[in-house]
VEXDREN-2710 file (C-alpha; in Angstrom, 1 decimal):
% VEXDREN-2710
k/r/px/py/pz
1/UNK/127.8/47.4/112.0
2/UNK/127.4/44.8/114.6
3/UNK/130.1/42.3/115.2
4/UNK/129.0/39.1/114.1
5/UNK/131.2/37.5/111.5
6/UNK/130.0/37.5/108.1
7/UNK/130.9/36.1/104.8
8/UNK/129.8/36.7/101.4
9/UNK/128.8/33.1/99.7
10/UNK/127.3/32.2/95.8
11/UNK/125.9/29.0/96.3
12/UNK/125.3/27.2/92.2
13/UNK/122.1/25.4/90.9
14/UNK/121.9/22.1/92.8
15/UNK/119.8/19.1/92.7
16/UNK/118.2/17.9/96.1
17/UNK/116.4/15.6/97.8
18/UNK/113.6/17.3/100.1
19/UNK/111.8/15.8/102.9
20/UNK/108.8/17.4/104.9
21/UNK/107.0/17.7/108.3
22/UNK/104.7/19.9/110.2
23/UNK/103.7/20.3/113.7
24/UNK/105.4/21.3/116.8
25/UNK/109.0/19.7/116.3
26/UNK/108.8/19.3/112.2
27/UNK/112.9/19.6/112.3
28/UNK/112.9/15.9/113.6
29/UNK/109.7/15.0/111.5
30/UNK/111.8/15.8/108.3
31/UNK/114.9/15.0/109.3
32/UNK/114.3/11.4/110.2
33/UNK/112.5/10.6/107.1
34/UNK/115.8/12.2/105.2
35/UNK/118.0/10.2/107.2
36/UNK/115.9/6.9/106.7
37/UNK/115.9/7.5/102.6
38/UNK/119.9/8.2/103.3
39/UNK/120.6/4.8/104.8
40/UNK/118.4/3.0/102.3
41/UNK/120.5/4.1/99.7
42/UNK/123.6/3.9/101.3
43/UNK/124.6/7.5/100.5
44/UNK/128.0/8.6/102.0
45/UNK/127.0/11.5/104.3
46/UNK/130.0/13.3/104.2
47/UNK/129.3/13.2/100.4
48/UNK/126.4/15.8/100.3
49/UNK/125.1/18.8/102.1
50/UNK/122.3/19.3/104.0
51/UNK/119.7/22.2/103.8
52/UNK/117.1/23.3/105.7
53/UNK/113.8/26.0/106.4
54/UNK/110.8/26.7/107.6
55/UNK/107.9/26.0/105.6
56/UNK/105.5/27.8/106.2
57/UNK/107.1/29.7/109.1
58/UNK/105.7/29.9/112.9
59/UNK/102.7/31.8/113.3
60/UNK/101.3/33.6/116.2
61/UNK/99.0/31.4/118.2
62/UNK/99.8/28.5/116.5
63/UNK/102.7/25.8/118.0
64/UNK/102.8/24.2/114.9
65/UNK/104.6/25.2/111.5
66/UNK/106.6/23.0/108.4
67/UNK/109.8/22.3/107.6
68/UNK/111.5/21.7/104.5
69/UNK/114.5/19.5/105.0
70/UNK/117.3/19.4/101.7
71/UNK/120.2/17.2/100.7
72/UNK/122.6/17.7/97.9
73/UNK/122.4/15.1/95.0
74/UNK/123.1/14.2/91.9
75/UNK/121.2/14.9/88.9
76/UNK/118.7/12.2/87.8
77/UNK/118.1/11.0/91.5
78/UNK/114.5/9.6/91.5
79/UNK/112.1/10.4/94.5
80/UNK/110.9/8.0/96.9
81/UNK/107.9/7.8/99.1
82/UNK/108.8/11.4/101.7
83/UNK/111.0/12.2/99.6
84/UNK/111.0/14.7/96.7
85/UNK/113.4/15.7/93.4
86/UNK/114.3/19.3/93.3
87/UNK/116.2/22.4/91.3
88/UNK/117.6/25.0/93.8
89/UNK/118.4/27.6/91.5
90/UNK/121.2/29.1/93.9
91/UNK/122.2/32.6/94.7
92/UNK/123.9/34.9/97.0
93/UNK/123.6/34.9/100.3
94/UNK/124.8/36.1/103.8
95/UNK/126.2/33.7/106.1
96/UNK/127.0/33.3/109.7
97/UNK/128.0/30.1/111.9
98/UNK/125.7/29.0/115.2
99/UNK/127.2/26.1/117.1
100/UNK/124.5/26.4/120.0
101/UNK/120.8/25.5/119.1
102/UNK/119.4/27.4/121.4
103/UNK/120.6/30.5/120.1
104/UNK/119.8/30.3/116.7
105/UNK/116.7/32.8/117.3
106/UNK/119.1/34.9/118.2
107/UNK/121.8/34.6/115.4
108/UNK/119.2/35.2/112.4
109/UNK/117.9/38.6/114.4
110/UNK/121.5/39.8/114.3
111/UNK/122.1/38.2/110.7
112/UNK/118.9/40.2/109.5
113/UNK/120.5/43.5/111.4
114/UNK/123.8/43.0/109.7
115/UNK/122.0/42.9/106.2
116/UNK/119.6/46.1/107.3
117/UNK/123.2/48.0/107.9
118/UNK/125.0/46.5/104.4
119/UNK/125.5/47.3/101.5
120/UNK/122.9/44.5/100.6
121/UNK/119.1/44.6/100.1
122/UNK/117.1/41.6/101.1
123/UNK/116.7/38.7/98.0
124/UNK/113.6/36.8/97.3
125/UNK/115.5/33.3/97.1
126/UNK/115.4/31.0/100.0
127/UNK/117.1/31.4/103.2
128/UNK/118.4/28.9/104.5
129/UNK/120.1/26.8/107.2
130/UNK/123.2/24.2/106.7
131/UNK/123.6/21.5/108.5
132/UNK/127.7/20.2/109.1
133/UNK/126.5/17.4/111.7
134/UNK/123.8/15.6/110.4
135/UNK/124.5/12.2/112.0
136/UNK/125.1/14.2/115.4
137/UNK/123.6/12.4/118.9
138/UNK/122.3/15.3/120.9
139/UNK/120.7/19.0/119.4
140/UNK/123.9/20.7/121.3
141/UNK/126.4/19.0/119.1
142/UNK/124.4/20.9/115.7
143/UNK/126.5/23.1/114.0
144/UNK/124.9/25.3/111.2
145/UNK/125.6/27.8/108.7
146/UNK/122.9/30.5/108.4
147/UNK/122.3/31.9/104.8
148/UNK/120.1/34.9/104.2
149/UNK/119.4/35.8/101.0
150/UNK/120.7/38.7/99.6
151/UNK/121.5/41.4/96.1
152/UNK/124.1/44.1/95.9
END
């Protein structure tokens, strides 16, 4: 088994906010429009979580993709122009820590080896990234959690 450090988390049935974008950088696309909706409700940061994924995923031949940006909050939250009410139904998951962007490539291909090697199969719910640093300046100061779905 490879020597990444891994930890066995249930995350519970949320509600969130979701924001989109799609193209070559949709991270920023989504995040931004999050973080606007955020500050116009004066949400507490600290307060929630923050989700993310790609949706739909890279492609070859193609620079551009989606991604789905997510904030914990609480039920009866109404949507907003960018922004949409959600269920997350929770589930189990695998998860790792990446403190360096530009390694995060890198960390899911050994999170998805560690999983190959387990005891675990591969689940159908969403993987996932957590963000701890939402607020942060610069992409180096991102820490995340990576979650990879998973069934014993």
């Amino acid at each position: 088994m490879s020597g990444l450090s891994v930890r066995i988390v249930e995350l519970e049935p949320t509600v969130v906010a979701s924001a989109y974008g799609f193209g070559d950088q949709p991270e920023m696309q989504a995040w931004e429009t999050l973080l606007s909706w955020v500050k116009s409700k004066d949400f507490k940061v600290k307060n929630h979580r923050f989700f993310g994924f790609n949706n739909p995923s890279p492609s070859p031949g193609s620079p551009n993709y989606g991604y789905e940006q997510w904030m914990t909050v609480d039920q009866g939250e109404k949507p907003a122009e960018g922004i949409e009410i959600k269920e997350f139904s929770g589930g189990l998951y695998a998860v790792t820590r990446c403190e360096n962007l530009q390694q995060i490539t890198q960390i899911w291909k050994q999170l998805a080896v560690w999983r190959e090697e387990s005891k675990y199969q591969e689940a159908s719910h969403q993987w996932l990234e957590e963000c701890f640093t939402p607020e942060a300046a610069r992409l180096e100061d991102f820490i995340f959690d990576l979650y990879a779905p998973i069934v014993k």
